[in-house]
VMD Tcl script that builds the backbone (N, CA, C; Angstrom):
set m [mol new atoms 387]
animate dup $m
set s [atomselect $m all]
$s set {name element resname resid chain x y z} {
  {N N UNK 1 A -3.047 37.816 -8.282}
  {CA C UNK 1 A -2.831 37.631 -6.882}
  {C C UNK 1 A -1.509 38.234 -6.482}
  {N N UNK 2 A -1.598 39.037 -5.239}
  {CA C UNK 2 A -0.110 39.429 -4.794}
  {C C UNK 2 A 0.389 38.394 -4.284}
  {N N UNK 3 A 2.007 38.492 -4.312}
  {CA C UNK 3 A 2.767 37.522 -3.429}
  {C C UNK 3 A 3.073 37.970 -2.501}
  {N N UNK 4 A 2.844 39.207 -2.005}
  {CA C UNK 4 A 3.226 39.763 -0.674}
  {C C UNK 4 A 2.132 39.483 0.385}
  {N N UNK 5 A 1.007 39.089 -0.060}
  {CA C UNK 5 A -0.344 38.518 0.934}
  {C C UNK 5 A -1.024 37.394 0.211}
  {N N UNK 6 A -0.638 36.457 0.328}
  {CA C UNK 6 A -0.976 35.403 -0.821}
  {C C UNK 6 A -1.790 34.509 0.895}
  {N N UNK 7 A -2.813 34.308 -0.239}
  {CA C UNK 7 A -4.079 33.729 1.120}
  {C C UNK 7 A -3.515 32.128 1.786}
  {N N UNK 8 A -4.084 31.959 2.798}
  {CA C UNK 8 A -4.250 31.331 3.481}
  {C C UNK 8 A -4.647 29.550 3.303}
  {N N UNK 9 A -4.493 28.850 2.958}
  {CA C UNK 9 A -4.937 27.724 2.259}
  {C C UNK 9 A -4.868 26.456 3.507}
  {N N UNK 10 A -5.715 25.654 3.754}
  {CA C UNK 10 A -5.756 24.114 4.332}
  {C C UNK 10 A -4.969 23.781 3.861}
  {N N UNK 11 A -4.699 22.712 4.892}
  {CA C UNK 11 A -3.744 21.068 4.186}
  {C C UNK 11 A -3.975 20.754 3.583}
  {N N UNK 12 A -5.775 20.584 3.675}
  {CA C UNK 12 A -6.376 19.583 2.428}
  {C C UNK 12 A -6.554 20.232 1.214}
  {N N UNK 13 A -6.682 21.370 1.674}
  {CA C UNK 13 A -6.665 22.205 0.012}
  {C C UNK 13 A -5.752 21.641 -0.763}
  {N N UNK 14 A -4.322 22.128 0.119}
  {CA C UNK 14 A -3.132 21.530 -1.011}
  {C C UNK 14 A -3.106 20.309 -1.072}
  {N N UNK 15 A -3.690 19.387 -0.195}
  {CA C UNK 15 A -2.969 17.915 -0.686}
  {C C UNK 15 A -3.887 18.115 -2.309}
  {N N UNK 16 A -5.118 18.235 -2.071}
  {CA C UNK 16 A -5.970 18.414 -3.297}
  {C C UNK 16 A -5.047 18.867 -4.543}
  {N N UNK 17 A -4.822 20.165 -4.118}
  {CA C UNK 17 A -3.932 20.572 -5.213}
  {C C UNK 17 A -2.727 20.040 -5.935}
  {N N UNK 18 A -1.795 19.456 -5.163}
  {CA C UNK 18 A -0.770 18.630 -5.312}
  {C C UNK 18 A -1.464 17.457 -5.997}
  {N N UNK 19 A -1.905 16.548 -5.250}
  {CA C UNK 19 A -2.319 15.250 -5.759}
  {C C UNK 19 A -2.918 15.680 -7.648}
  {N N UNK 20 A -3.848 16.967 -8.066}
  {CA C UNK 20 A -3.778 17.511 -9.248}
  {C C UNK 20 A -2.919 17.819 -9.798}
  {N N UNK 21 A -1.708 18.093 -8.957}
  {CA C UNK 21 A -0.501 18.465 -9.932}
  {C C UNK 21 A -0.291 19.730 -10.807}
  {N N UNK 22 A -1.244 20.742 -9.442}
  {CA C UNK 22 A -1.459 21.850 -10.053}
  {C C UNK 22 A -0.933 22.840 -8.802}
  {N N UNK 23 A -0.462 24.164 -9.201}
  {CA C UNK 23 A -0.069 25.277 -8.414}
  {C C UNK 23 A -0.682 25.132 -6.996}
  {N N UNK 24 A 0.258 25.603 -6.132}
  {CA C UNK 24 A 0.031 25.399 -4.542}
  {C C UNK 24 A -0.751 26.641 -4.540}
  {N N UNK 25 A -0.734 27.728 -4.817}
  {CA C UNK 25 A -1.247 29.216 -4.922}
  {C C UNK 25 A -2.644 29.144 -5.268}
  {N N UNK 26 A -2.663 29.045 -6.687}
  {CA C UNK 26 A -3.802 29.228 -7.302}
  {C C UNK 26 A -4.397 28.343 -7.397}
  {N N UNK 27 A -4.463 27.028 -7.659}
  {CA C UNK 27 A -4.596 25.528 -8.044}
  {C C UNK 27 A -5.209 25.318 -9.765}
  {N N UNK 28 A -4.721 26.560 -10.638}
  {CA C UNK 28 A -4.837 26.388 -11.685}
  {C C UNK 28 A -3.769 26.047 -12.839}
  {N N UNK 29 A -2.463 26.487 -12.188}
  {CA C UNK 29 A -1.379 25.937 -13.729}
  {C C UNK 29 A -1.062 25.286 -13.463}
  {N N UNK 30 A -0.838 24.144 -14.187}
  {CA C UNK 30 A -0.079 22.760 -14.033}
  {C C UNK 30 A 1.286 23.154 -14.181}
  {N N UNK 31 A 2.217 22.309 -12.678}
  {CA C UNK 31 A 3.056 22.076 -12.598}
  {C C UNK 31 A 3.804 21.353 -13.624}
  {N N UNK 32 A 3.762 20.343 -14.337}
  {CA C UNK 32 A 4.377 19.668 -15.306}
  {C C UNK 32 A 3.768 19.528 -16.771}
  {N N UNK 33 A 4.860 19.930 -17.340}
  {CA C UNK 33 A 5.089 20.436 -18.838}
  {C C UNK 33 A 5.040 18.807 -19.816}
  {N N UNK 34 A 5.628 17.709 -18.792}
  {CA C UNK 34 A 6.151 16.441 -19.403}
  {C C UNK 34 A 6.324 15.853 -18.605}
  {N N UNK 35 A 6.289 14.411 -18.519}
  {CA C UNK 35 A 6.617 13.238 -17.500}
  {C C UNK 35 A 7.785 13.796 -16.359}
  {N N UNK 36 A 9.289 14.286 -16.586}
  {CA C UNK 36 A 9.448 14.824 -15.914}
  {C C UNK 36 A 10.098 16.021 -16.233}
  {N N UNK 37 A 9.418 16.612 -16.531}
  {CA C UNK 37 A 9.547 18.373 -17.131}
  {C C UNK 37 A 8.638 19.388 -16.336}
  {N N UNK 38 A 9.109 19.828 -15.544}
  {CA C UNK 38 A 8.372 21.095 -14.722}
  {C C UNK 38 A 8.358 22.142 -15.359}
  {N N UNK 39 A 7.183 23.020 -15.551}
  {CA C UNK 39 A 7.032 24.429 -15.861}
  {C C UNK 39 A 8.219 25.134 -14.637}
  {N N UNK 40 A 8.750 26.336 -15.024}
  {CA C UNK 40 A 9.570 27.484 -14.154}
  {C C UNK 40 A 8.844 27.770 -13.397}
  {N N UNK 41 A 7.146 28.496 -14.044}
  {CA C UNK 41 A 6.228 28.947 -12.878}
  {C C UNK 41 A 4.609 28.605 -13.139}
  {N N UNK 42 A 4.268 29.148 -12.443}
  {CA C UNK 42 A 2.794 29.088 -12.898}
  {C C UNK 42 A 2.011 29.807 -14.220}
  {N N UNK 43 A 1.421 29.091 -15.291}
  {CA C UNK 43 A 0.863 29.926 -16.200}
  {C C UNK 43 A -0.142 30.838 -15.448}
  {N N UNK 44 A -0.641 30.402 -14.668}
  {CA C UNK 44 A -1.623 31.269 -14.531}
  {C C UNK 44 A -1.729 32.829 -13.481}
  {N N UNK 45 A -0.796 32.250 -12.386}
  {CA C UNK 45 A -0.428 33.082 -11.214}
  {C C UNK 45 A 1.012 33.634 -11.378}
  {N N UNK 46 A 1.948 33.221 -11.795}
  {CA C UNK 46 A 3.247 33.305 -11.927}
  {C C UNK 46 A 4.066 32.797 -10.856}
  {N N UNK 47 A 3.954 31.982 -10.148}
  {CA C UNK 47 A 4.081 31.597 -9.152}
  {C C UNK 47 A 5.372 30.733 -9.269}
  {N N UNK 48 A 6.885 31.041 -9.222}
  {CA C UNK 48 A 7.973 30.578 -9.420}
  {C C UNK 48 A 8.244 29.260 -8.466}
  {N N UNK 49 A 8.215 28.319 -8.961}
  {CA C UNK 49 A 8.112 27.074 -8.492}
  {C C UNK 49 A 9.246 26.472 -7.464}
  {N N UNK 50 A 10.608 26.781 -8.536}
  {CA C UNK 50 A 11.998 26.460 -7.375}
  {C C UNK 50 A 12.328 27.623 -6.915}
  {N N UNK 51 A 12.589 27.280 -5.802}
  {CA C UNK 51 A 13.136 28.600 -5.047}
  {C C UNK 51 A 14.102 28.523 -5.272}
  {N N UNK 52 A 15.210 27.502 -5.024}
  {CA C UNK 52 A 16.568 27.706 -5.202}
  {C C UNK 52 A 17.449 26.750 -5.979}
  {N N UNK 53 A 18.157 26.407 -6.324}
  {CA C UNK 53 A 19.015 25.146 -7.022}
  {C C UNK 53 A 18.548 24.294 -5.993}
  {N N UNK 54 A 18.699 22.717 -6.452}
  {CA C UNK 54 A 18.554 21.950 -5.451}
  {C C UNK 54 A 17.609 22.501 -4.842}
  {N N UNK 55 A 16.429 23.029 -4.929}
  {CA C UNK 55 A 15.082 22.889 -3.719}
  {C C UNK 55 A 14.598 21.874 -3.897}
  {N N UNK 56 A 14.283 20.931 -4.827}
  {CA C UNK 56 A 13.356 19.685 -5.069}
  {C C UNK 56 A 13.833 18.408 -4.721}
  {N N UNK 57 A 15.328 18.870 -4.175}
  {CA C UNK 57 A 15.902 17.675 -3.491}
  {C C UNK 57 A 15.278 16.865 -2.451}
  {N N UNK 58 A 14.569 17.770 -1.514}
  {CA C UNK 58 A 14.021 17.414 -0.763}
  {C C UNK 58 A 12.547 16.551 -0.758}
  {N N UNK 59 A 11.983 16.341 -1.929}
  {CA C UNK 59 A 11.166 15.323 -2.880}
  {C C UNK 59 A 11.745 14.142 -2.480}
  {N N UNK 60 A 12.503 13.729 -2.984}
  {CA C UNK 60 A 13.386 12.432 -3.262}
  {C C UNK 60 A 13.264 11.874 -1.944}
  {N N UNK 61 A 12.831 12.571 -0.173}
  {CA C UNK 61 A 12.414 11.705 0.962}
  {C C UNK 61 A 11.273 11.612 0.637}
  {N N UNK 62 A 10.292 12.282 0.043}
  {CA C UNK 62 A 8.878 11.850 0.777}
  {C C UNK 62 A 8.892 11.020 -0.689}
  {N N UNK 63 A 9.211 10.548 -1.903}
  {CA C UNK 63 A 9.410 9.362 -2.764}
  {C C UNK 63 A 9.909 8.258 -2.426}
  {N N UNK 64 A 10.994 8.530 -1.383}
  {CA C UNK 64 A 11.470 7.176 -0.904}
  {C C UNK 64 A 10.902 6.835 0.551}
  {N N UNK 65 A 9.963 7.671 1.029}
  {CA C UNK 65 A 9.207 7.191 2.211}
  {C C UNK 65 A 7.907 6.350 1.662}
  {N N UNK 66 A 7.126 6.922 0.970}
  {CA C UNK 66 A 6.187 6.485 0.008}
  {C C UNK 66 A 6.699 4.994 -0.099}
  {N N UNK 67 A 7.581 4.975 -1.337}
  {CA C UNK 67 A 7.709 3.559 -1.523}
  {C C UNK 67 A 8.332 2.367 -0.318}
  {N N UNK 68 A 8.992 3.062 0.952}
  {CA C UNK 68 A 9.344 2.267 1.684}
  {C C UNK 68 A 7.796 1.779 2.526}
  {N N UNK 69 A 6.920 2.552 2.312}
  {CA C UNK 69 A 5.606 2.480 3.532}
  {C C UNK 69 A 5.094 1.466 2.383}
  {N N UNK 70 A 5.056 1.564 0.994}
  {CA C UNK 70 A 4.195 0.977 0.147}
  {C C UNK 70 A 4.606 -0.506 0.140}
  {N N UNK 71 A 6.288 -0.382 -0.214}
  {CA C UNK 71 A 6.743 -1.857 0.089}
  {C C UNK 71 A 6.486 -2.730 1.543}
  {N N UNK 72 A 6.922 -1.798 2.121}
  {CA C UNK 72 A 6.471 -2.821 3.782}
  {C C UNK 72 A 5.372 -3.309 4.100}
  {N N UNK 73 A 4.305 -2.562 3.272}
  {CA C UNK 73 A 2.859 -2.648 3.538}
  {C C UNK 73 A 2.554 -3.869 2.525}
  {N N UNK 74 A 3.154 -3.895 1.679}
  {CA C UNK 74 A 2.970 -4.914 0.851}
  {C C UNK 74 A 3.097 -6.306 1.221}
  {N N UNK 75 A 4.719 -6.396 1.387}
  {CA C UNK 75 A 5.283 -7.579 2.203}
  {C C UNK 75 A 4.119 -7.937 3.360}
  {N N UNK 76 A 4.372 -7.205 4.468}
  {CA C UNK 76 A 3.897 -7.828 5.218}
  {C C UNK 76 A 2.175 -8.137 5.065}
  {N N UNK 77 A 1.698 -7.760 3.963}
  {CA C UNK 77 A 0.245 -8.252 3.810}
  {C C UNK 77 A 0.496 -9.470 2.901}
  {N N UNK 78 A 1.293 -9.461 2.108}
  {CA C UNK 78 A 1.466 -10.417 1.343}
  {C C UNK 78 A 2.430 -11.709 1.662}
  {N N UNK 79 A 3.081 -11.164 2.607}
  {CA C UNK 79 A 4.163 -12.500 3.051}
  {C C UNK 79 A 3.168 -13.136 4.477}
  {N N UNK 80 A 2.811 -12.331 5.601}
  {CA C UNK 80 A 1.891 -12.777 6.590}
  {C C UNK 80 A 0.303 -12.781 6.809}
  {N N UNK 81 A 0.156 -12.313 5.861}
  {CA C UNK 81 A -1.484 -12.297 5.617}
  {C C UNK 81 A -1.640 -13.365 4.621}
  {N N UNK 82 A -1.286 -13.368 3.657}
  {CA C UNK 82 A -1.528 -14.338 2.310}
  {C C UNK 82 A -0.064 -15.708 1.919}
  {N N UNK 83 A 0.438 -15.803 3.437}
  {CA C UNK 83 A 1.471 -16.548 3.322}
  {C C UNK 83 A 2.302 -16.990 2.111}
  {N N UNK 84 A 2.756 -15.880 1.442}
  {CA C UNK 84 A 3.587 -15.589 -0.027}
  {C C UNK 84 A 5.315 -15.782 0.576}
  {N N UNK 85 A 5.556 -16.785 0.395}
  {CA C UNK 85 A 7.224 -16.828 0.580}
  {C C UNK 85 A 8.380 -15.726 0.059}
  {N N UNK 86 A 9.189 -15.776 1.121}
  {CA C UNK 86 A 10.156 -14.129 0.542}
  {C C UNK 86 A 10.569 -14.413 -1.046}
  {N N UNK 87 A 10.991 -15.623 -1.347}
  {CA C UNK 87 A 11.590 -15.845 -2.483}
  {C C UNK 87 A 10.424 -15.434 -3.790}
  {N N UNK 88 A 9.015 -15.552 -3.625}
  {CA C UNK 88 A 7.876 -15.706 -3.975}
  {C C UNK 88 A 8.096 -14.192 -4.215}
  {N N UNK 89 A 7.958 -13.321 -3.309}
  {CA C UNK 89 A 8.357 -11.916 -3.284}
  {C C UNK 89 A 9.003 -10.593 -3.782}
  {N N UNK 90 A 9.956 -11.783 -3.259}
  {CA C UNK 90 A 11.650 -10.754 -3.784}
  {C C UNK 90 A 11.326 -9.964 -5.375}
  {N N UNK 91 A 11.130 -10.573 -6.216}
  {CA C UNK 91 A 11.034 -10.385 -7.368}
  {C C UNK 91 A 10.191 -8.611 -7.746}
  {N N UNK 92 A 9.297 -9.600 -7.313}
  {CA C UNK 92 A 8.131 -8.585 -7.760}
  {C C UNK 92 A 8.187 -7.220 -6.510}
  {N N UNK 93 A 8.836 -7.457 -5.440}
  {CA C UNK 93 A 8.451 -6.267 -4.452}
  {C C UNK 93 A 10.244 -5.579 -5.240}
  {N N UNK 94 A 11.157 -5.992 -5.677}
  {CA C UNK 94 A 12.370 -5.160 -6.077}
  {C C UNK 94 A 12.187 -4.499 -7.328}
  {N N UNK 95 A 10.765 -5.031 -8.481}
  {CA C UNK 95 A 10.245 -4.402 -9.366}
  {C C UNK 95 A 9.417 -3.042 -9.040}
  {N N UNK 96 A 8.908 -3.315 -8.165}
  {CA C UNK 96 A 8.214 -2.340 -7.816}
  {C C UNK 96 A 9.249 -1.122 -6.653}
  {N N UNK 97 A 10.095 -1.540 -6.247}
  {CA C UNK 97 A 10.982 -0.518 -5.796}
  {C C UNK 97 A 11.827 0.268 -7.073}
  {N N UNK 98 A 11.801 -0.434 -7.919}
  {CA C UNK 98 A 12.357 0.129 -9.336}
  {C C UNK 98 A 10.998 1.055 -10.136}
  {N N UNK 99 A 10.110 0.713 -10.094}
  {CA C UNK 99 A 9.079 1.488 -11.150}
  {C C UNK 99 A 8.258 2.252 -10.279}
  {N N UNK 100 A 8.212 2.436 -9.075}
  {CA C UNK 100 A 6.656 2.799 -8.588}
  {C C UNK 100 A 7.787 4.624 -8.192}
  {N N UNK 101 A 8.674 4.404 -8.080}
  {CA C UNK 101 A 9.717 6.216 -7.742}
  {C C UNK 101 A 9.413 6.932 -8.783}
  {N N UNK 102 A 9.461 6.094 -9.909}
  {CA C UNK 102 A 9.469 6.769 -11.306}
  {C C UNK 102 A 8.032 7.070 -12.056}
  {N N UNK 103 A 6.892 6.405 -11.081}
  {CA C UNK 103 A 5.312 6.458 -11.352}
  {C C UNK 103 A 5.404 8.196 -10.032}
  {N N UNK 104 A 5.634 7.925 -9.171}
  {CA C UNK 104 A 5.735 8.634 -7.964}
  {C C UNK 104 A 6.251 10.001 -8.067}
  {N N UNK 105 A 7.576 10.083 -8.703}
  {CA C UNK 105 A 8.366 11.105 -8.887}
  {C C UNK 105 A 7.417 12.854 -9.195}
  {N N UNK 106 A 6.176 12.745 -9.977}
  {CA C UNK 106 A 5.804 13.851 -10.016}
  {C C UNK 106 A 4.903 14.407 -8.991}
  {N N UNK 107 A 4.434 13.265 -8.043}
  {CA C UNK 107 A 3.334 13.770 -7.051}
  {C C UNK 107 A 4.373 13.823 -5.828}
  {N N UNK 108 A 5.624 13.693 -5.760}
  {CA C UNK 108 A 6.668 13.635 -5.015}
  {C C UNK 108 A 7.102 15.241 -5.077}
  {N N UNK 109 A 7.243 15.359 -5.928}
  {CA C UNK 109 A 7.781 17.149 -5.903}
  {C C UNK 109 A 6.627 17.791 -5.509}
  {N N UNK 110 A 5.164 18.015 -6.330}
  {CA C UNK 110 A 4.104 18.540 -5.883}
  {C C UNK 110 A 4.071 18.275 -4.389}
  {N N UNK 111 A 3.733 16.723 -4.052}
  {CA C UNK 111 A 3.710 17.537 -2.290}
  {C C UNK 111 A 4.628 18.076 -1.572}
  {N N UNK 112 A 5.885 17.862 -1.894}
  {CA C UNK 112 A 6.963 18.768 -1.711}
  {C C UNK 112 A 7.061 20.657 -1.438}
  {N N UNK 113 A 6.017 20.687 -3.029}
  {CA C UNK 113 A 5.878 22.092 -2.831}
  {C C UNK 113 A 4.673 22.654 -2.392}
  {N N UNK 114 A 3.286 22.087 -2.667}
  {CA C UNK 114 A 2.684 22.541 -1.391}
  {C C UNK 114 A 2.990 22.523 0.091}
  {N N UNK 115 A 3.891 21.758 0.735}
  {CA C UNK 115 A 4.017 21.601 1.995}
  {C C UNK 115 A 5.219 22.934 2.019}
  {N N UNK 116 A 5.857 22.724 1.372}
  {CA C UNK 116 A 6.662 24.148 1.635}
  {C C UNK 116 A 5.814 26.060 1.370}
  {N N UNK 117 A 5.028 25.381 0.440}
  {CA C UNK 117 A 4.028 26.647 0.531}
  {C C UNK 117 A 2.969 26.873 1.887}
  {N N UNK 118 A 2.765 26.057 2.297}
  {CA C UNK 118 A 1.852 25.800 3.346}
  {C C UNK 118 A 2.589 26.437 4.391}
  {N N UNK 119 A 4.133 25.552 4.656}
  {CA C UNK 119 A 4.286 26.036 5.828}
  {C C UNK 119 A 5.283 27.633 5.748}
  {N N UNK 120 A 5.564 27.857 4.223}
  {CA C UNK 120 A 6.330 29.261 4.095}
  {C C UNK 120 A 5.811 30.166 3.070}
  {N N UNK 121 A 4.250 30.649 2.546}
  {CA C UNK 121 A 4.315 30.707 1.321}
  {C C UNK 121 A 5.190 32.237 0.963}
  {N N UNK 122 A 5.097 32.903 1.778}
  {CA C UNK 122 A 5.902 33.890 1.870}
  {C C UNK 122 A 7.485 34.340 0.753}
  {N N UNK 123 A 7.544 32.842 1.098}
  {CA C UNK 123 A 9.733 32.467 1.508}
  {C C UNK 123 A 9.807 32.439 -0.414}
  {N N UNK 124 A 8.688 32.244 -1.577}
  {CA C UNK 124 A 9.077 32.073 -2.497}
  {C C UNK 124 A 9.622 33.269 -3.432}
  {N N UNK 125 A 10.157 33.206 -4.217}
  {CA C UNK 125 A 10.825 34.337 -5.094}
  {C C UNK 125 A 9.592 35.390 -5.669}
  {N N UNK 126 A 10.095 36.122 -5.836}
  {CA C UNK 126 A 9.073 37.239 -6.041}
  {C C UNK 126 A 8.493 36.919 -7.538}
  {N N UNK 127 A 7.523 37.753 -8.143}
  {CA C UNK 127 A 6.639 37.216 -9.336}
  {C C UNK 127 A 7.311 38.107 -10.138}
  {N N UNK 128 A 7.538 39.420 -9.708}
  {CA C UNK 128 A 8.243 40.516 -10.418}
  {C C UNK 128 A 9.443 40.041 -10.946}
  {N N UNK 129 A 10.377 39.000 -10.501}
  {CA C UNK 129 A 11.820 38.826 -10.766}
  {C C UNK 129 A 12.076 38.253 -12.347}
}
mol reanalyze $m
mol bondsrecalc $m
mol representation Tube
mol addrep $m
């Protein structure tokens, strides 16, 4: 595939792709090598993953939006729906603000980088480099 006309893809394509944890491009090389070990690029497309130092920084919001929507959603089903006292709570919803980033963390970068492919696929480093 060229990177100078690299096709056209849905949202849902990529969420698809992401949520697989596979290339925004092609949707065949897996992004991660290890729990949290990213391949450089794509085995299959070559498709250079970070664009720049610090590009994946920008992960770390949609991980901590995730778990803030997951926790709130929790609480309030579980504290006003199933009348579970905060103290009842606390525990287990600050466990899960501790483990669920670190369950999260790899589908956190993936949608990260399909959404940046989506909305730039252009903007990534060349395959040649």
């Amino acid at each position: 595939m060229s990177s100078s006309n690299p096709p056209r893809l849905t949202p849902g394509e990529l969420f698809v792709r992401a949520i697989r944890l596979r290339c925004p491009r092609c949707g065949q090389g897996k992004l991660f090598s290890g729990w949290f070990q990213m391949h450089a690029a794509c085995s299959s497309c070559k498709l250079k993953y970070e664009r720049a130092p610090g590009y994946f920084l920008g992960s770390a919001y949609i991980n901590y939006g995730a778990t803030a929507i997951a926790v709130t959603v929790g609480y309030l089903s579980l504290h006003v729906g199933a009348r579970f006292s905060n103290r009842a709570l606390a525990g287990p919803l600050a466990g899960f603000c501790m483990l669920f980033p670190l369950f999260f963390f790899r589908y956190a970068r993936s949608l990260w980088l399909a959404m940046d492919y989506f909305l730039d696929p252009h903007g990534f480093p060349s395959d040649k480099e």
